[in-house]
C-alpha positions as CSV (number, residue, x, y, z in Angstrom):
1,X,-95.0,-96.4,-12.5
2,X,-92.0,-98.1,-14.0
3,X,-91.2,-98.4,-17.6
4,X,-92.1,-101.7,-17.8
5,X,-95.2,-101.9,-15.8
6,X,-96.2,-99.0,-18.3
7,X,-95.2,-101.5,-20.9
8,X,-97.4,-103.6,-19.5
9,X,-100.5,-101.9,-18.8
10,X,-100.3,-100.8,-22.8
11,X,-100.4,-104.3,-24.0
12,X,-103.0,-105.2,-21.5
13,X,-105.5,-102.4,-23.1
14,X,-104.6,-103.2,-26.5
15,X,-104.8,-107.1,-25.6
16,X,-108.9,-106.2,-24.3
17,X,-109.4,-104.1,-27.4
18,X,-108.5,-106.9,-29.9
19,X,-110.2,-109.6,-27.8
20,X,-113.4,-107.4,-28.3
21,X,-113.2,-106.7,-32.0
22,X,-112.4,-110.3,-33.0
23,X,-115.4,-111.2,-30.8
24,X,-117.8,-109.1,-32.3
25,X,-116.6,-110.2,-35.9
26,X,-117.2,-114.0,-34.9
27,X,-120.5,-113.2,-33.5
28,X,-122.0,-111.4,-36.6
29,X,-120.5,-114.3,-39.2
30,X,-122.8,-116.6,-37.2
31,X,-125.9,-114.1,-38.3
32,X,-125.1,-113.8,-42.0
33,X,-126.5,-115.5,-44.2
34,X,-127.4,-113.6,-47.6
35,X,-126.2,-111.2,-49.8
36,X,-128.4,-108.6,-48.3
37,X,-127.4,-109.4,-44.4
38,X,-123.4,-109.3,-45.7
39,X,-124.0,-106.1,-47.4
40,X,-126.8,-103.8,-46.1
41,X,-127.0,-105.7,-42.8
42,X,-130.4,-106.4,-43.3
43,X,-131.4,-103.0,-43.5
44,X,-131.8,-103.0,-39.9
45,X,-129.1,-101.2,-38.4
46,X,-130.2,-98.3,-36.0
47,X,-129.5,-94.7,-36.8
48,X,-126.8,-94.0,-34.1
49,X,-124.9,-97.4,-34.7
50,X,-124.7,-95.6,-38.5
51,X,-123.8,-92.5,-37.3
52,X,-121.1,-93.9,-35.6
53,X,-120.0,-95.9,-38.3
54,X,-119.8,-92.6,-40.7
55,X,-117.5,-90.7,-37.9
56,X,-115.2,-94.0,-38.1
57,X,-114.6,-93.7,-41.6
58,X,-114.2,-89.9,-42.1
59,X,-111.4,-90.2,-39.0
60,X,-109.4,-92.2,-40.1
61,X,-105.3,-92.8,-38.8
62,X,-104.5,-89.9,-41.7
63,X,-107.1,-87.6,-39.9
64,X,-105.7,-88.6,-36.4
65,X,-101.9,-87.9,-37.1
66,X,-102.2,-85.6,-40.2
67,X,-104.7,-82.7,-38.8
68,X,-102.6,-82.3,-35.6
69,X,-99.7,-82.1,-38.0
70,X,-102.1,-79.1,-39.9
71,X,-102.9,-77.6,-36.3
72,X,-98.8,-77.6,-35.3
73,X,-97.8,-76.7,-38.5
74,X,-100.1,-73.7,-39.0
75,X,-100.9,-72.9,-35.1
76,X,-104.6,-72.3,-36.2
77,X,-107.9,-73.7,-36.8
78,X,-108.1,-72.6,-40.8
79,X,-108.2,-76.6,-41.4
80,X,-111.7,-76.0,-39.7
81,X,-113.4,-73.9,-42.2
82,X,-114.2,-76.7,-44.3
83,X,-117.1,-77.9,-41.9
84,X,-119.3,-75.4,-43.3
85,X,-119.3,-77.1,-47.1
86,X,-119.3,-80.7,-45.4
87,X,-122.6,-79.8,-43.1
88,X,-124.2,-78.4,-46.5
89,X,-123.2,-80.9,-48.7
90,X,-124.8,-83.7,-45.9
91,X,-128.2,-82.2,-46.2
92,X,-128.3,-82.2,-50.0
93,X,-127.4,-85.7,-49.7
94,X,-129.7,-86.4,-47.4
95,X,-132.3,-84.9,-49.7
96,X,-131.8,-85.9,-52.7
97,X,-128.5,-89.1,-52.7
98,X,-130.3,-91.3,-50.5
99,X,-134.0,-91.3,-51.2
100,X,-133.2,-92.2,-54.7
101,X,-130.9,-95.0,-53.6
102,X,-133.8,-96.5,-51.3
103,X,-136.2,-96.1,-54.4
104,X,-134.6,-98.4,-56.5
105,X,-133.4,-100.8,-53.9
106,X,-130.1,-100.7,-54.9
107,X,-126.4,-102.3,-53.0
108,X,-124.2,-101.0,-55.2
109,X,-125.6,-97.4,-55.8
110,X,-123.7,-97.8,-59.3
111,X,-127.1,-99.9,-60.0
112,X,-128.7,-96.6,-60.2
113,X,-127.0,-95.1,-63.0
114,X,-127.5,-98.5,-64.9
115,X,-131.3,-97.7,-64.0
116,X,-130.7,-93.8,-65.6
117,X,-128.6,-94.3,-68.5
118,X,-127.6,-97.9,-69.1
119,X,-124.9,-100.7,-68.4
120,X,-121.5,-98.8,-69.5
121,X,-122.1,-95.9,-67.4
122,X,-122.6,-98.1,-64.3
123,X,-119.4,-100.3,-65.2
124,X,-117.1,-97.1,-66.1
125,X,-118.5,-95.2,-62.8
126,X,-117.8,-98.7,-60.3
127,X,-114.2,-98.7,-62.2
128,X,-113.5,-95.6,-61.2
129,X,-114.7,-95.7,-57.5
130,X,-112.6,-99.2,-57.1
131,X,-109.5,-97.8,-58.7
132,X,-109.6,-94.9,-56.6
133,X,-111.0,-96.2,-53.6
134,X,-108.4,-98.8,-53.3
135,X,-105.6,-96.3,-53.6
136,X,-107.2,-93.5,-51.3
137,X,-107.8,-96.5,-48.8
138,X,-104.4,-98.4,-49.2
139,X,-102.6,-95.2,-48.8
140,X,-103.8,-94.5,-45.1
141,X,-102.5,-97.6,-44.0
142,X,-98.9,-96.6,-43.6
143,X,-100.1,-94.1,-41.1
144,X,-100.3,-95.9,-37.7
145,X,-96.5,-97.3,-38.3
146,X,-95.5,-94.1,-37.9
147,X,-95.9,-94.9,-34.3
148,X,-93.7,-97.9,-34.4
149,X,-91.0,-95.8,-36.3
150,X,-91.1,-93.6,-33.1
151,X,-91.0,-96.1,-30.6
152,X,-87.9,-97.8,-32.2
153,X,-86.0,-94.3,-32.3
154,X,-86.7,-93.6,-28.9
155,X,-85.5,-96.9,-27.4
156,X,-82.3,-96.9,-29.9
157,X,-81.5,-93.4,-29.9
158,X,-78.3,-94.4,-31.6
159,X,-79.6,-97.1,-34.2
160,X,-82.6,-94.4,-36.5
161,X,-84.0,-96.4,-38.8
162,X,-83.3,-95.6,-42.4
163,X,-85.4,-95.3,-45.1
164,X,-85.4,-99.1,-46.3
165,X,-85.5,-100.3,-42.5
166,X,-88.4,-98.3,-42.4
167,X,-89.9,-99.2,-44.9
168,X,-89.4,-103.0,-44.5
169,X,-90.6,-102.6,-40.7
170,X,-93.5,-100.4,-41.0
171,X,-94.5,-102.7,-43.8
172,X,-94.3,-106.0,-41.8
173,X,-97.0,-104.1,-39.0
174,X,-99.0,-102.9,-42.3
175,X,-99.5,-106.3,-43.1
176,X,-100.4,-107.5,-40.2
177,X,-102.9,-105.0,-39.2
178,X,-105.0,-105.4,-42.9
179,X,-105.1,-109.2,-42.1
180,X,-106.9,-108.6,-38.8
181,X,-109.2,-106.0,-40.3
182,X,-109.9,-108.5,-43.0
183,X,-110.5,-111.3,-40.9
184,X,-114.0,-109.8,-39.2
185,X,-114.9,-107.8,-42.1
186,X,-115.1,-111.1,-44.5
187,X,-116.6,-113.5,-41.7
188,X,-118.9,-110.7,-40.1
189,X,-119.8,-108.9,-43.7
190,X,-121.0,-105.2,-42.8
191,X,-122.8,-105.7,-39.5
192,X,-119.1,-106.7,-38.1
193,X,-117.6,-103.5,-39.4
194,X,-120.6,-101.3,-38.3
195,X,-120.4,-102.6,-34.3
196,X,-116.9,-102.6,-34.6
197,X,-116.7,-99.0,-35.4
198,X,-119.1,-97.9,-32.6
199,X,-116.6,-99.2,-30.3
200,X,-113.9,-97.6,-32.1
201,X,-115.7,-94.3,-32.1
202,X,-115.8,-94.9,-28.6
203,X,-112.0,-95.5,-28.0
204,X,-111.2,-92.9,-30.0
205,X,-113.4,-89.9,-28.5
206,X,-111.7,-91.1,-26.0
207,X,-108.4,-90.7,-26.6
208,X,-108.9,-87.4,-28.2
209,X,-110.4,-86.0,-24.8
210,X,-107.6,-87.3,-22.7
211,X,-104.3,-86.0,-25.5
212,X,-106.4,-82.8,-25.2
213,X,-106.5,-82.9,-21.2
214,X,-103.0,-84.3,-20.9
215,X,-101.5,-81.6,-22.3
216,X,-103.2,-78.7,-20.8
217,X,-101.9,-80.5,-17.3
218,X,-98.6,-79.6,-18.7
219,X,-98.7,-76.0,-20.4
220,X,-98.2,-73.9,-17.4
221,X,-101.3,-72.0,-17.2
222,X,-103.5,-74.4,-19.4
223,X,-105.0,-72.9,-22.4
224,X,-104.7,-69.3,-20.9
225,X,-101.6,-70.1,-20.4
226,X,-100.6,-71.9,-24.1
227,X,-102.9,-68.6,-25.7
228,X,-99.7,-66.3,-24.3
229,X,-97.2,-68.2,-26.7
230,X,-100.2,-68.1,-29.2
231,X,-99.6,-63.9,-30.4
232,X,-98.3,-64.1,-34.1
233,X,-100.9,-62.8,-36.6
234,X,-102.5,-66.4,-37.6
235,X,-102.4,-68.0,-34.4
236,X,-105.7,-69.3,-33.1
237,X,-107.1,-67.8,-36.3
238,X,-110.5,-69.6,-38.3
239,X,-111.5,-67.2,-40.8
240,X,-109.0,-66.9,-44.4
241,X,-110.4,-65.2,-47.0
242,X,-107.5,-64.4,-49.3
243,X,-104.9,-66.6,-50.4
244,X,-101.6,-67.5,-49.2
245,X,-100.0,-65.1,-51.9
246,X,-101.2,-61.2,-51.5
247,X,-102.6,-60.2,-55.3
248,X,-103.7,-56.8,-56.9
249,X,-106.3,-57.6,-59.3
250,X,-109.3,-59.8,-59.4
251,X,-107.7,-62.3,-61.3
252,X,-104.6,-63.0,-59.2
253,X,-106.8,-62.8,-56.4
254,X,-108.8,-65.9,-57.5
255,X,-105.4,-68.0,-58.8
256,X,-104.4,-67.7,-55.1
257,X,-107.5,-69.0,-53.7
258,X,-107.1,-71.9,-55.7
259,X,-104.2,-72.8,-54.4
260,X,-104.6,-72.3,-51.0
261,X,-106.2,-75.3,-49.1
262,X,-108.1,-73.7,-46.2
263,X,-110.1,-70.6,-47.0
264,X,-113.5,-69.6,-47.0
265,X,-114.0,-69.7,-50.7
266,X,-113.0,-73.2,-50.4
267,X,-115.3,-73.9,-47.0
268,X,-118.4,-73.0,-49.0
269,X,-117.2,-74.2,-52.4
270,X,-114.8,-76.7,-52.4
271,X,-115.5,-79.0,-49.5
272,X,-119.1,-78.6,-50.4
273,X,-118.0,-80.3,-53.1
274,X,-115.8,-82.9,-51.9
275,X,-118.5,-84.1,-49.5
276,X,-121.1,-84.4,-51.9
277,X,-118.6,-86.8,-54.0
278,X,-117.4,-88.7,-51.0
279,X,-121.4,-89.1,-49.0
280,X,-123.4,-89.0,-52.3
281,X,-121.4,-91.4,-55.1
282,X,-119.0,-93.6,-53.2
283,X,-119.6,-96.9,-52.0
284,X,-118.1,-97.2,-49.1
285,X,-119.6,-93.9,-47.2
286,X,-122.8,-94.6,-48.9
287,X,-123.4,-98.3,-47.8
288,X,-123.1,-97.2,-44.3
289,X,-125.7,-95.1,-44.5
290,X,-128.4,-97.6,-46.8
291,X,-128.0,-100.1,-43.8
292,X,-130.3,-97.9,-41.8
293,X,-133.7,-99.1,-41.8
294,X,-135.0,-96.4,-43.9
295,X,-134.6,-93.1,-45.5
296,X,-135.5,-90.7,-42.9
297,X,-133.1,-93.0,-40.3
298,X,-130.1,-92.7,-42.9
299,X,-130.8,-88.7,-42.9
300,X,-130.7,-88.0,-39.4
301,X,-127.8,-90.3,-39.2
302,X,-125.9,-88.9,-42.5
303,X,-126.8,-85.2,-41.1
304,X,-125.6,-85.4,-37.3
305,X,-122.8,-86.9,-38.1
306,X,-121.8,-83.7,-39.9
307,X,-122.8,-81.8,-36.9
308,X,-120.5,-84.4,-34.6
309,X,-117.4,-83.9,-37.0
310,X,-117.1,-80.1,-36.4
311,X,-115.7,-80.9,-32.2
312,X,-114.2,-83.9,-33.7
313,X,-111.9,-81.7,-35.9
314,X,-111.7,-78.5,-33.1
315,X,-110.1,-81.2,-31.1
316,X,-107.6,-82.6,-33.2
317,X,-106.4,-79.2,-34.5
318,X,-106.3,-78.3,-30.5
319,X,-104.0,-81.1,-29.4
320,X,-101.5,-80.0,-32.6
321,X,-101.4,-76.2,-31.3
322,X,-101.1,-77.3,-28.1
323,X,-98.0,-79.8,-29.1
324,X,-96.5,-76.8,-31.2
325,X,-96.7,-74.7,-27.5
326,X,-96.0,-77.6,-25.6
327,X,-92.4,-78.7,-27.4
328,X,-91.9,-74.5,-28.5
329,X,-92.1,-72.9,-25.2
330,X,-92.4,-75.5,-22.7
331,X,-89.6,-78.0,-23.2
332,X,-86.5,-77.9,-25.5
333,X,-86.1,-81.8,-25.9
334,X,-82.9,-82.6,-28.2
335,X,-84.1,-85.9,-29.0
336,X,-86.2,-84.9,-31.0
337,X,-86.9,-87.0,-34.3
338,X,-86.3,-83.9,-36.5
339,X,-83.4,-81.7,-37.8
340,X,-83.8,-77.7,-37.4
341,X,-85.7,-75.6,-34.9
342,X,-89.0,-77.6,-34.3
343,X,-91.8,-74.9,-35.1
344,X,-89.9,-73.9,-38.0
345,X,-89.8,-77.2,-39.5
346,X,-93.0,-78.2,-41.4
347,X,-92.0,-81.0,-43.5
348,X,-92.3,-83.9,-41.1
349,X,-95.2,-81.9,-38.3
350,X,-97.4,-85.6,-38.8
351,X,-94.9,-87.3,-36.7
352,X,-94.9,-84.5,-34.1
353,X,-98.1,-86.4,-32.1
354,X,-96.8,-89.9,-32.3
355,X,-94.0,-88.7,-30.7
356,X,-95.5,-86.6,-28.3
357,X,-97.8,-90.2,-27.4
358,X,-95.4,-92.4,-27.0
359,X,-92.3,-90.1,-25.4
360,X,-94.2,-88.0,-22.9
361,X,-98.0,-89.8,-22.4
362,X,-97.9,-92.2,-19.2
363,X,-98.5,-95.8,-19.7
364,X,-102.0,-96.7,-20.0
365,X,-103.1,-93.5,-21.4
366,X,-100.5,-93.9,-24.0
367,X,-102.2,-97.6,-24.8
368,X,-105.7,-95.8,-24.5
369,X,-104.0,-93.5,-28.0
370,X,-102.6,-96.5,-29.5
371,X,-106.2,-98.5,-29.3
372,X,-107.8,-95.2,-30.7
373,X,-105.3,-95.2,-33.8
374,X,-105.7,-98.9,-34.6
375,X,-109.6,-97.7,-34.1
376,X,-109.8,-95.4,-36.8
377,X,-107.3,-97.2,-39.1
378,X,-109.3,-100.6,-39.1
379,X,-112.6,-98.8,-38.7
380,X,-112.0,-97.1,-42.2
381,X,-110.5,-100.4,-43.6
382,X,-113.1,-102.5,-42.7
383,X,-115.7,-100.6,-44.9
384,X,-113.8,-100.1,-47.5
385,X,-112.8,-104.0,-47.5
386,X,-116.4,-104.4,-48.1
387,X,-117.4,-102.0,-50.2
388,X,-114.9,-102.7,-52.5
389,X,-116.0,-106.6,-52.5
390,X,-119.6,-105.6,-52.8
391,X,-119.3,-103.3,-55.7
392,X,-116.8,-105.5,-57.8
393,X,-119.7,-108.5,-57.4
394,X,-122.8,-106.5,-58.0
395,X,-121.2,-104.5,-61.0
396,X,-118.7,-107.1,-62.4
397,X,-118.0,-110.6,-61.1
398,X,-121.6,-111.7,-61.0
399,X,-122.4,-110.6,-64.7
400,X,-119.2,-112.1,-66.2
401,X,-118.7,-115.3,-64.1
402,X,-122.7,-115.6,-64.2
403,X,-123.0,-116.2,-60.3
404,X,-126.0,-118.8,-59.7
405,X,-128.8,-117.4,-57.4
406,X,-128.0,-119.1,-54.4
407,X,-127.4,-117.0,-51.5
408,X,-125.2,-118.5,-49.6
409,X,-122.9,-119.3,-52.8
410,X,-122.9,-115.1,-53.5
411,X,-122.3,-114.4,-50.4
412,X,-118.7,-116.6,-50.6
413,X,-118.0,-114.8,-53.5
414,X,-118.3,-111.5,-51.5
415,X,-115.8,-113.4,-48.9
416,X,-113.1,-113.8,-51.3
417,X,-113.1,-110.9,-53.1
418,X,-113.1,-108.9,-49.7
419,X,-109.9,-111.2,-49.3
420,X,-109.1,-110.1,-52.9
421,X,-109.1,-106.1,-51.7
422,X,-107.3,-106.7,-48.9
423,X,-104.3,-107.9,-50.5
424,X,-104.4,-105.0,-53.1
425,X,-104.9,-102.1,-50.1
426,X,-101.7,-104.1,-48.7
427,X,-99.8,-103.3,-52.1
428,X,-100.9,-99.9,-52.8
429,X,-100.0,-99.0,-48.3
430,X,-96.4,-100.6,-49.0
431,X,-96.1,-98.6,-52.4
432,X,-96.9,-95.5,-50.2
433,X,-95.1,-96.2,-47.4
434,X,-92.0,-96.3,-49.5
435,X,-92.8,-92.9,-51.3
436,X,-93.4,-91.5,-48.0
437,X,-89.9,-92.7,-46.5
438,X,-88.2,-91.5,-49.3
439,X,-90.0,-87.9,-49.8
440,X,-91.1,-87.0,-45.9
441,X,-92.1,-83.7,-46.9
442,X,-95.1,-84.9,-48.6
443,X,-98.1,-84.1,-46.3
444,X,-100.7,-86.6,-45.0
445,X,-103.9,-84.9,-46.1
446,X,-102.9,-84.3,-49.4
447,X,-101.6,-87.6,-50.0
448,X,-104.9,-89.3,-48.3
449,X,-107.5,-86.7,-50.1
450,X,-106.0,-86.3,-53.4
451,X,-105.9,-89.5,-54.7
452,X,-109.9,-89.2,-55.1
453,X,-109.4,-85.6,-56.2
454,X,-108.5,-86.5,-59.6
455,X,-111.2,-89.2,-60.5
456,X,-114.4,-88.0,-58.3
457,X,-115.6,-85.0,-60.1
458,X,-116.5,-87.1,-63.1
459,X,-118.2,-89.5,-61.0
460,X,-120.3,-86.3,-58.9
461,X,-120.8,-84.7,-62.4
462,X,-122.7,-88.2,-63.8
463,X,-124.8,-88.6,-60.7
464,X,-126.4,-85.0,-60.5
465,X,-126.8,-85.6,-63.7
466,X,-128.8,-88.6,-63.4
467,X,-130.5,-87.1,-60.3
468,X,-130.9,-83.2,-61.3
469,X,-132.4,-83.8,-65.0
470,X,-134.5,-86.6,-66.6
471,X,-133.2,-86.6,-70.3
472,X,-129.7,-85.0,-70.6
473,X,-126.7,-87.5,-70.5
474,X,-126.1,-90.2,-72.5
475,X,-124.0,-93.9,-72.8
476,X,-120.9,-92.4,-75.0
477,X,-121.6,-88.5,-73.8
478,X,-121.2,-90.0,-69.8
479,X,-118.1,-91.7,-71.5
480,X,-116.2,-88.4,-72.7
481,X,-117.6,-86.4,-69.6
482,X,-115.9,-88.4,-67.4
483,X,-113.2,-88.6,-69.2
484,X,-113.0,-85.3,-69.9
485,X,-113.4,-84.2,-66.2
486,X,-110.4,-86.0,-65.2
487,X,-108.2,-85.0,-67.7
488,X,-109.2,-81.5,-66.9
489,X,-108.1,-82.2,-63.2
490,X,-105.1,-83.4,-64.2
491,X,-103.7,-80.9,-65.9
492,X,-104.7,-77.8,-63.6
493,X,-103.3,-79.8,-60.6
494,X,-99.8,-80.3,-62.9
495,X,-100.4,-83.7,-62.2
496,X,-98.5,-84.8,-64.8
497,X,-95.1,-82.5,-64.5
498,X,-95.4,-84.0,-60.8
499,X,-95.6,-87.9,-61.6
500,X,-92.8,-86.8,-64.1
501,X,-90.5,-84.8,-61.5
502,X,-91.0,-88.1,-59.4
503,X,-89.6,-90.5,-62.1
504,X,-87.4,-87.9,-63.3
505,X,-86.6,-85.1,-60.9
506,X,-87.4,-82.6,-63.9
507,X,-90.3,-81.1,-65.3
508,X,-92.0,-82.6,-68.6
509,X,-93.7,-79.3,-70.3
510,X,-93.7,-75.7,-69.0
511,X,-96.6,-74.5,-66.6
512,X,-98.3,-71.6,-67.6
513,X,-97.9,-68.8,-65.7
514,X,-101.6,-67.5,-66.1
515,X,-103.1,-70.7,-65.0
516,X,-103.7,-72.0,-61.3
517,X,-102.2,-75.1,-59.9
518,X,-105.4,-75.8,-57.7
519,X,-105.2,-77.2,-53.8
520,X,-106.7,-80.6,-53.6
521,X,-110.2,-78.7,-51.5
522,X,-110.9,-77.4,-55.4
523,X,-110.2,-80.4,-57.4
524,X,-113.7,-82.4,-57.2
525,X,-115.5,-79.5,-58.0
526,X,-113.3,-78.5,-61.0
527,X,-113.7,-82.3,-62.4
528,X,-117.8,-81.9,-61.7
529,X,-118.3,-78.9,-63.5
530,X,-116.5,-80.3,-66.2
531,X,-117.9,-82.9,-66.2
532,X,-121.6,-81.5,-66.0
533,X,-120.8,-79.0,-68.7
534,X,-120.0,-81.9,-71.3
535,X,-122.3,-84.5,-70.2
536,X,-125.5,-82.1,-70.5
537,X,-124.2,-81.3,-74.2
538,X,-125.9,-85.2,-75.1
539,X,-129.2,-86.2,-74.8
540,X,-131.1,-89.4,-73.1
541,X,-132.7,-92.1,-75.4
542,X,-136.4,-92.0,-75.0
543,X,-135.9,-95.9,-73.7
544,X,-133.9,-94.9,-71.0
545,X,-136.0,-92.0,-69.9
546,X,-138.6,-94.7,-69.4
547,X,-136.3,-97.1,-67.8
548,X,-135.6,-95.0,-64.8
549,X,-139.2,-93.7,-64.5
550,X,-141.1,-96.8,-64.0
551,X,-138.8,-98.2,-61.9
């Protein structure tokens, strides 16, 4: 096949996958016509459509470029651990999250704390999820352009792009890409981004199965053959107990678990954690799962989709330890888009499988890849597009604007403030595409997950709270919890020495020594227990107590 039939036959699948996802957008905008169709979808949505809506959101582009980058950097499948604490935390949500969301009927589950403790503790808790949902959502969507980025390099070898011209053309594709998301996600409300992810899951399962198959047609000897080059003392490891620096005692033993990302320690504790925030107490996971039709239908969707992420993320870590065989043993290509010997260089590993998909994968298959990144990227953006709208209406711009009661009049209010979100996830992806070009040692993963490090402990800590007791926690004691949690996270991540270095390039105040700087698997449950261990210091007004009862 030439190069430009390949050409070619990549536009033409891209060109069907577009056609298909604007058409599904203009179909559902026809079928929307209240507040409860735009948001829940009616509550009608079958399990498995959920279930595939859930998988699109937790694989999103960062997921789809930056665990390869994990599984080529580290030539193992420690990234992997963390299943067990996402599985875990799924049932508790499951059992406990959800049932009480159903109970009180609510679309923005911030309604339930309003229900529990009172107005201020639903407005601070919806402020915090759309400040940091906006930035942990806007900053995936420089991922995909890494692609273009790569494509430009390899057809002018001898023009790179620089760190402005990448910025400025990545930027232009970022902009683009939002507005198409945003276009069937405000016409089509949440039954447009629901179908449109199961057809996204689809693509990308797909072109997961085929990277994965491609390159084990070109390891001599497939996977018995890339498990010779495999022999160093992590390789194809799962298991890490200790951390990454050896300690004597007890002590220094548990300041190097906490910071190291992938061990055991943090697979039970820390991603237990992290899930529980990210299914139980945010809006966009959690209004997936309330479109079901009822309860026991959100379970089984919320619980197999935990069970469906553990191949998921076997096969994404594969096709990075197969690339790091592939381009270590296999070929010696000087083009290369990186400075240094390639497995030795772990800065920039996220840009090792765009380049691999569009310098060595064969036309068609390559535009299969391409499809499945735009899949994840706009299947992630979509919900959070909507979520974003739908909790800034229920918790804010209805009470303070005093929305009338017509439904059709609510529902164009949830229209223009999805429009609203999209052009702030547009700011905050160009703000980190320009951090990015100009520090490309910062990894994907941590950039993506640690945004809602900081902020969602406080907001777990107030929900088990409200759902684990029935008269501890108060208006102003939520207040200073959740405050308190984040501060807390702040400073044992050296969050603020790092925003200073950034400003700066020096430190602002001396780390000590005897203190942990926790990994971001750790943060969420720091901020939690924080948060739990100041908020249980106040107690509920009788009122309140009564409130939540009889409802």
């Amino acid at each position: 096949m030439s190069a430009m039939s390949a050409i070619v036959l990549d536009l033409f699948i891209l060109g069907i996958y577009f056609s298909i996802i604007v058409g599904i957008g203009v179909h559902f905008s026809r079928r929307t016509t209240n507040l409860a169709d735009f948001a829940l979808g009616g509550r009608s949505i079958p399990w498995w459509a959920v279930l595939a809506s859930i998988l699109a959101s937790e694989i999103s582009a960062g997921t789809f470029f930056g665990t390869p980058g994990e599984g080529f950097r580290l030539r193992n499948y420690t990234y992997a651990q963390l299943m067990l604490g996402y599985l875990f935390a799924r049932v508790v949500v499951s059992a406990v999250f959800i049932p009480a969301y159903y109970k009180h009927n609510v679309v923005s589950i911030y309604e339930f704390l309003e229900f529990r403790f009172g107005p201020r503790t639903r407005r601070i808790a919806s402020a915090i999820f759309l400040l940091t949902r906006s930035l942990a959502s806007g900053s995936r969507l420089w991922v995909p352009t890494l692609l273009l980025v790569v494509i430009w390099n390899q057809l002018h070898p001898d023009r790179p792009l620089g760190n402005w011209d990448q910025f400025w053309f990545t930027g232009a594709a970022l902009i683009i890409i939002s507005l198409l998301t945003a276009a069937y996600t405000a016409v089509g409300g949440i039954k447009a981004v629901i179908w449109t992810d199961v057809l996204q899951i689809a693509v990308l399962f797909g072109a997961l199965g085929f990277s994965v198959w491609y390159l084990l047609g070109h390891i001599p000897g497939g996977w018995e053959g890339a498990k010779s080059h495999l022999q160093g003392p992590q390789d194809l490891t799962l298991w890490q107990w200790e951390g990454d620096v050896p300690a004597d005692n007890f002590a220094g033993k548990i300041k190097s678990v906490l910071e190291t990302e992938f061990t055991v320690w943090a697979a039970l504790f820390g991603s237990l954690f992290v899930t529980l925030a990210t299914h139980g107490t945010d809006q966009d996971m959690v209004q997936r799962m309330l479109t079901a039709k009822n309860k026991r239908q959100s379970a089984v969707a919320t619980i197999l989709s935990g069970l469906a992420d553990i191949p998921v993320t076997f096969a994404v870590l594969t096709i990075g330890i197969l690339l790091a065989v592939y381009y270590g043993h296999v070929v010696n290509d000087p083009r290369l888009p990186m400075a240094g010997p390639l497995l030795d260089l772990k800065p920039d590993s996220a840009r090792i499988f765009p380049y691999f998909v569009v310098d060595v994968m064969p036309g068609g298959l390559r535009g299969l890849v391409i499809a499945g990144v735009l899949a994840t990227t706009m299947g992630s953006l979509g919900t959070a597009m909507n979520s974003l709208a739908t909790s800034y209406c229920r918790d804010f711009h209805f009470r303070w604007f005093n929305t009338t009661a017509d439904e059709c009049a609510r529902v164009r209010v949830l229209k223009w403030a999805t429009v609203g979100f999209t052009l702030v996830l547009i700011f905050v992806g160009l703000a980190t595409a320009w951090v990015k070009a100009h520090n490309p040692s910062l990894s994907i993963i941590g950039i993506i997950l640690g945004s809602f490090g900081y902020t969602y402990g406080s907001l777990l800590g107030i929900f088990m709270v409200a759902l684990f007791t029935r008269n501890r926690g108060s208006e102003t004691g939520n207040a200073i919890a959740m405050t308190g949690g984040i501060i807390a996270v702040a400073i044992l991540s050296n969050l603020p020495n790092d925003l200073w270095k950034m400003m700066t390039g020096g430190a602002l105040y001396p780390y000590p020594s005897a203190l942990p700087v926790i990994e971001f698997p750790w943060r969420i449950m720091a901020g939690t227990l924080v948060t739990l261990a100041i908020a249980l210091c106040f107690k509920t007004p009788a009122p309140s107590r009564q409130t939540v009862t009889e409802k």
